[in-house]
KOLKOLDREN-596115 format. One record per residue: residue number from 1; residue in one letter; chain; x, y, z of N, C-alpha, C, O, CB in turn. Coordinates in steps of 0.02 Angstrom, whole numbers. Glycine has a CB too. Example, Ala and Ser with C-alpha at 12.3 -4.5 7.8 and 13.67 -1.06 7.14 Angstrom:
2
  num  residuo  cadena    n_xx    n_yy    n_zz   ca_xx   ca_yy   ca_zz    c_xx    c_yy    c_zz    o_xx    o_yy    o_zz   cb_xx   cb_yy   cb_zz
    1        a       A     660    -284     390     615    -225     390     660    -165     390     712    -166     423     565    -224     452
    2        s       A     642    -112     354     684     -53     357     645       2     394     670      57     402     704     -30     286
***
This chain:
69
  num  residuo  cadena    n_xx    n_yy    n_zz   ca_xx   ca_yy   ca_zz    c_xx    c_yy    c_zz    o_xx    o_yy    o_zz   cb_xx   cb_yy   cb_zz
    1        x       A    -905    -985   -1828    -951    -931   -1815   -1024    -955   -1816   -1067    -925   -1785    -941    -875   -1865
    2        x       A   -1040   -1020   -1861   -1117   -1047   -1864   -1132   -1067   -1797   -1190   -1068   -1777   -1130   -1112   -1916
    3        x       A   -1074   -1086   -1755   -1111   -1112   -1688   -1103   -1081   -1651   -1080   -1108   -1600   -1102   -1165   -1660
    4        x       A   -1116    -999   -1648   -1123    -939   -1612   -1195    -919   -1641   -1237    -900   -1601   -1060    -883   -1623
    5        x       A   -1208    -922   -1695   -1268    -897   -1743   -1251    -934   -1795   -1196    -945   -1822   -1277    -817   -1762
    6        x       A   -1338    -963   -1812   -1321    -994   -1877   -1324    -928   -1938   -1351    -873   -1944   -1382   -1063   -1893
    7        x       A   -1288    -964   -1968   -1281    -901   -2040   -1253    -849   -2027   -1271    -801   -2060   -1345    -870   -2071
    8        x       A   -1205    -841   -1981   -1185    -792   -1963   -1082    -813   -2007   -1038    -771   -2016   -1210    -784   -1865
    9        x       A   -1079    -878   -2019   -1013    -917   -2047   -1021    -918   -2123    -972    -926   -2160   -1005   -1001   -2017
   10        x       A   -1077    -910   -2145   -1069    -890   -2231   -1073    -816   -2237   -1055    -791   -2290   -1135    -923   -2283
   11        x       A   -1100    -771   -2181   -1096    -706   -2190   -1023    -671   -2211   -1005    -626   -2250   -1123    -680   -2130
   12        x       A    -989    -719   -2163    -902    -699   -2148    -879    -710   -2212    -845    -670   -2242    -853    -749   -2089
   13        x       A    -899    -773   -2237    -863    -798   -2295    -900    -765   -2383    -884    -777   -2441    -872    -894   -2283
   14        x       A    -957    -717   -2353    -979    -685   -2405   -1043    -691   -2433   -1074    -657   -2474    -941    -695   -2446
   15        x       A   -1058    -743   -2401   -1142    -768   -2439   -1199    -738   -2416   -1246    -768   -2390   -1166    -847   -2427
   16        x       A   -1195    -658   -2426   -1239    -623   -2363   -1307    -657   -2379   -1333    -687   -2332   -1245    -526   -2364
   17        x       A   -1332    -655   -2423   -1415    -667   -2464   -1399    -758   -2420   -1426    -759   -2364   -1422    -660   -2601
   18        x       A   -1374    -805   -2432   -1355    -870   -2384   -1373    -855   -2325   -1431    -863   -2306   -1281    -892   -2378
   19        x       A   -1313    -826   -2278   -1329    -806   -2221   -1391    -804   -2190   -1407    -841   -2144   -1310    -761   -2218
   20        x       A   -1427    -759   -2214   -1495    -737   -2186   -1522    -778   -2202   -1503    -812   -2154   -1528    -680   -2201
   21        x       A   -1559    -818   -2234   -1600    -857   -2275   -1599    -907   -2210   -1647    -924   -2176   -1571    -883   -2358
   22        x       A   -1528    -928   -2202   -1503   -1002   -2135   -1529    -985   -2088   -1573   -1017   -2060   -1421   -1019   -2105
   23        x       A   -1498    -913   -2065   -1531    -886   -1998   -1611    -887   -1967   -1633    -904   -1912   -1517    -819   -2002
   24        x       A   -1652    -856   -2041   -1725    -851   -2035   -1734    -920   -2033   -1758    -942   -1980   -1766    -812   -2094
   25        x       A   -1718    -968   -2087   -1743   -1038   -2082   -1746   -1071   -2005   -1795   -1098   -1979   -1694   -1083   -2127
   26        x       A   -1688   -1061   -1980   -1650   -1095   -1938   -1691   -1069   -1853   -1693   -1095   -1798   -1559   -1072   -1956
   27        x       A   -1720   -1004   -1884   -1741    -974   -1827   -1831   -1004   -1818   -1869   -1014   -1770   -1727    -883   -1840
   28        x       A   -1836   -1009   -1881   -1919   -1035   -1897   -1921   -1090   -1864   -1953   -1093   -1812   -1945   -1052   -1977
   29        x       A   -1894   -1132   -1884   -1865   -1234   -1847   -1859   -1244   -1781   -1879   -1293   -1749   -1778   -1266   -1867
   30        x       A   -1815   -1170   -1752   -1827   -1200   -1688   -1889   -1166   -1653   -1915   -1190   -1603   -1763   -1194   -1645
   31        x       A   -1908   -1113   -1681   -1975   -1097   -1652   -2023   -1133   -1661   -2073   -1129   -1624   -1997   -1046   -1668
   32        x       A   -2017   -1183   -1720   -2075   -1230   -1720   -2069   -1299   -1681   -2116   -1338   -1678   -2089   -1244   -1790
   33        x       A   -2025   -1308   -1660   -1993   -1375   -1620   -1951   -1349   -1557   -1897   -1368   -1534   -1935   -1424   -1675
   34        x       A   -1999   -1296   -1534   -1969   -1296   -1447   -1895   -1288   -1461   -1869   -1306   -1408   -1984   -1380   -1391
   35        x       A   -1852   -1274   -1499   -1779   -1243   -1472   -1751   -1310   -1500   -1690   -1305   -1493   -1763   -1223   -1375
   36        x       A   -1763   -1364   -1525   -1732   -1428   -1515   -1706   -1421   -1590   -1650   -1436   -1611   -1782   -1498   -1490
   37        x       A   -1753   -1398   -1619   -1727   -1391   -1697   -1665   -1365   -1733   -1639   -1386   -1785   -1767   -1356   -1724
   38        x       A   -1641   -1290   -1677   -1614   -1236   -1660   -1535   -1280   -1684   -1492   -1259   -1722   -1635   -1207   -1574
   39        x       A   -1538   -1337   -1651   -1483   -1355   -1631   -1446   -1410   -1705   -1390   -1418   -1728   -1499   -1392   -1552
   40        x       A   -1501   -1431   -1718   -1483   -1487   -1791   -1476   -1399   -1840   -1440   -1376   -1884   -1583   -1571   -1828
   41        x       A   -1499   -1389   -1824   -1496   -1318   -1897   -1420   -1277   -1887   -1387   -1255   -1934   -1580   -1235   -1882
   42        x       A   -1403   -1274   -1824   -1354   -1265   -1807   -1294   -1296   -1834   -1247   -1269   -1863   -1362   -1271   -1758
   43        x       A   -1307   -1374   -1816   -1239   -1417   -1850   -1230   -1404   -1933   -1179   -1393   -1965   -1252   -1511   -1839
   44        x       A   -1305   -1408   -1957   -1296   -1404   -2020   -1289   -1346   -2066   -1275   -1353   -2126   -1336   -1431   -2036
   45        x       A   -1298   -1288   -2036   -1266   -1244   -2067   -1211   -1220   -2057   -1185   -1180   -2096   -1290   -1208   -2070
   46        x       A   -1173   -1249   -1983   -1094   -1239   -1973   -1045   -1283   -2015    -984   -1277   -2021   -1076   -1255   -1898
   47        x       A   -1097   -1340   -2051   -1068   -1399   -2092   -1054   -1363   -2155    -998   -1344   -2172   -1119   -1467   -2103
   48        x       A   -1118   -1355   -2194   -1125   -1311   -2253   -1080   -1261   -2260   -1049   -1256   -2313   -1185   -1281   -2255
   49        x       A   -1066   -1198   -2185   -1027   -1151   -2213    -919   -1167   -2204    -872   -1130   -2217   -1062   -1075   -2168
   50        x       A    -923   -1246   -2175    -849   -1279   -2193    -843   -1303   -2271    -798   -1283   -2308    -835   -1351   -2143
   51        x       A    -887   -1343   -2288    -903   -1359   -2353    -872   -1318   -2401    -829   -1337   -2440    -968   -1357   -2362
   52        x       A    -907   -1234   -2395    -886   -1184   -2434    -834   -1149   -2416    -805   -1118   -2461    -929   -1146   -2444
   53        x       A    -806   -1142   -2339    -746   -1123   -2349    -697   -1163   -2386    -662   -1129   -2423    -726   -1109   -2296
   54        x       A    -679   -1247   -2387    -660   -1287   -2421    -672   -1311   -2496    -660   -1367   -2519    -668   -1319   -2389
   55        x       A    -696   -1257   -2528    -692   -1266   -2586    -741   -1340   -2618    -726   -1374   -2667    -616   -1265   -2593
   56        x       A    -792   -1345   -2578    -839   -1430   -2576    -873   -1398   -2586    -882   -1339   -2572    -856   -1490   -2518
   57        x       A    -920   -1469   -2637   -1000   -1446   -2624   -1048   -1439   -2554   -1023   -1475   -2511   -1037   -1494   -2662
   58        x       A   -1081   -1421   -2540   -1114   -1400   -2495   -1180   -1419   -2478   -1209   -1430   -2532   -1110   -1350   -2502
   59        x       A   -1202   -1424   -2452   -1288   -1486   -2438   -1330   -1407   -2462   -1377   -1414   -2502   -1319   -1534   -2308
   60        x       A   -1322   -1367   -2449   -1375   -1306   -2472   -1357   -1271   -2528   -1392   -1227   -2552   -1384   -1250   -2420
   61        x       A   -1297   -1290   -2555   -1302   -1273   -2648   -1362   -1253   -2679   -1373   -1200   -2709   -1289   -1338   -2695
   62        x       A   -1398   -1297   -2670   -1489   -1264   -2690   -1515   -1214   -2680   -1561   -1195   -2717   -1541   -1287   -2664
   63        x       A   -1493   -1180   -2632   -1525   -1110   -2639   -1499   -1044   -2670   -1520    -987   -2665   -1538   -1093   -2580
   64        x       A   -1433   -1079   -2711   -1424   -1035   -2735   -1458   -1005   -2803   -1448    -946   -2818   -1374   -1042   -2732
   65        x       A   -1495   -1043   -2840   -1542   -1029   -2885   -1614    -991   -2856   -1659    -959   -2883   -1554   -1094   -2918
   66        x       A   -1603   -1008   -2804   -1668    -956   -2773   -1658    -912   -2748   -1707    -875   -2742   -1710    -973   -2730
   67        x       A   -1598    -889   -2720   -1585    -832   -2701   -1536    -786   -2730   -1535    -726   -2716   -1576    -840   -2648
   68        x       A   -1489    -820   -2775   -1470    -791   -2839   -1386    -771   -2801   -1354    -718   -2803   -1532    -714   -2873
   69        x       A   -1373    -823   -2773   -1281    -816   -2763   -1265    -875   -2807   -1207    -892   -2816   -1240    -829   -2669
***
């Protein structure tokens, strides 16, 4: 589902406060890099939300102290 929309694959899996956070990020990156960004933010949050369906740590673990999942 991340490589339809990013953050739209931890939404499914529950991480709504995640979700959005990827999306806005993800949406900021490529607006700041012409669309090109769009696409690495893409892989990596479709990575991140396999990670967590698989029971792995996850490269964005970190935000969960900031956003409180």
């Amino acid at each position: 589902m991340n490589l339809l929309i990013a953050g739209l694959g931890h939404i499914y899996l529950g991480y709504l406060r995640r979700g959005i956070v990827l999306f806005l990020l993800s949406f900021l990156i490529g607006a700041m890099s012409a669309g090109l960004g769009w696409i690495v933010a893409v892989v990596l949050c479709s990575y991140d939300a396999w990670q967590l369906a698989n029971g792995r740590p996850a490269p964005f673990d970190f935000l969960g102290e900031y956003i409180g999942e």
